[in-house]
C-alpha positions in Angstrom: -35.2 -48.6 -44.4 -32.2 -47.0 -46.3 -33.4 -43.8 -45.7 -34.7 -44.3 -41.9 -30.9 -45.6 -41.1 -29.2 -42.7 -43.2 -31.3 -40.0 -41.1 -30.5 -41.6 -37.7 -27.2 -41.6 -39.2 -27.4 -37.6 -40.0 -29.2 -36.6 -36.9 -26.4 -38.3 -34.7 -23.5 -36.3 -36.8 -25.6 -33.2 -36.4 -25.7 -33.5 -32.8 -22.5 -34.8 -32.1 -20.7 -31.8 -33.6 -23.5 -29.4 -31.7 -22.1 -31.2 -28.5 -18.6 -31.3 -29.0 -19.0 -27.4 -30.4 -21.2 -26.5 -26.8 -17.6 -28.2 -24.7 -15.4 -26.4 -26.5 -16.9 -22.8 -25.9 -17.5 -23.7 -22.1 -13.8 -24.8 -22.0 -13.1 -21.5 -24.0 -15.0 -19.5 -21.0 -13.5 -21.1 -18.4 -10.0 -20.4 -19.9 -11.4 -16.7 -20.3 -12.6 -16.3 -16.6 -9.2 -17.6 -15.4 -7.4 -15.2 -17.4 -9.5 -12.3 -16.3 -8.8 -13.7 -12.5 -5.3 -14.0 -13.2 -5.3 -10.5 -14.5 -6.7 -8.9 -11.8 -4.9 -10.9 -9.5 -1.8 -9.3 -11.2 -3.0 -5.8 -11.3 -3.4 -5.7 -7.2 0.2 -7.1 -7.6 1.7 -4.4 -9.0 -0.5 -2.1 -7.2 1.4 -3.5 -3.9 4.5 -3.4 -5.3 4.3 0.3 -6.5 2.9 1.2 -3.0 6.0 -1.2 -1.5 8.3 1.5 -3.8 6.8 4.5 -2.3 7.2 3.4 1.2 10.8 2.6 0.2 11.2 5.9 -1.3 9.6 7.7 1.8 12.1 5.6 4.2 15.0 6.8 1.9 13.9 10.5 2.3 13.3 10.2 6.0 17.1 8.1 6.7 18.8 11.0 4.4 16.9 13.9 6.4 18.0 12.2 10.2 21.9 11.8 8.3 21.8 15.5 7.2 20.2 16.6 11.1 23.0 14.2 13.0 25.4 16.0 10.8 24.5 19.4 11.1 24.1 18.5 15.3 27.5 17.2 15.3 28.9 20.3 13.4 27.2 22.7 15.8 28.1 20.7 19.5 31.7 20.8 17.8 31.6 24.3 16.9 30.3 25.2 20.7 33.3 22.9 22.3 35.8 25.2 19.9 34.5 28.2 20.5 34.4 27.2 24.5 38.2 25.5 24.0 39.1 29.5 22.8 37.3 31.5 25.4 39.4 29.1 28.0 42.6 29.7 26.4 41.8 33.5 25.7 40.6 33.7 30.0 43.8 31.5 30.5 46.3 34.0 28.6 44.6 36.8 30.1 45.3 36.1 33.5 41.2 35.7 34.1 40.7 32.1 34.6 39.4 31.0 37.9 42.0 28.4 38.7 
C-alpha cells in the first residue's frame, strides 16, 4: 500500500513539473513572438523616419535653390532698371530725349 501511495505520489510530482515546464516555454514564445513583432514594428519606424529625413532634406535643397533663383532675378530686373535709369540720363544730357 506504501508503495502504491509513494508512486501516485511520484507520478503526480513528475507531471506537475512537466506541466508547469510546458507553461513556462509557451509563456517564453509568446514573449519571443511579441518581441519579434515589436521589432519589426520598430524597423518600419525608422524606415519612415529616414524616408521623413530625405523628404526634409529634398524640401531644404528645393527652398535654397528658389532663394538663390529670387536672388539672382532680383539682381538682374535691378540691374536692367540701372542700366535703363543711365541710358535716360545719358539721352537726357545729350539733348536726345523725347520730352
Amino acid at each position: 500500500m506504501k508503495r502504491s501511495i509513494l508512486m501516485l505520489a511520484m507520478f503526480f510530482t513528475l507531471s506537475t513539473a512537466f506541466t508547469s515546464c510546458r507553461e513556462v516555454n509557451e509563456e517564453e514564445d509568446e514573449m519571443e513572438m511579441e518581441g519579434e513583432e515589436m521589432e519589426r514594428e520598430m524597423e518600419g519606424e525608422m524606415q519612415e523616419m529616414d524616408d521623413d529625413m530625405d523628404n526634409v532634406g529634398e524640401d531644404i535643397e528645393d527652398a535654397a535653390n528658389d532663394a538663390g533663383d529670387a536672388v539672382e532675378n532680383a539682381a538682374n530686373e535691378t540691374g536692367d532698371a540701372v542700366e535703363d535709369a543711365a541710358n535716360e540720363v545719358e539721352e537726357e544730357v545729350e539733348g536726345d530725349d523725347d520730352y
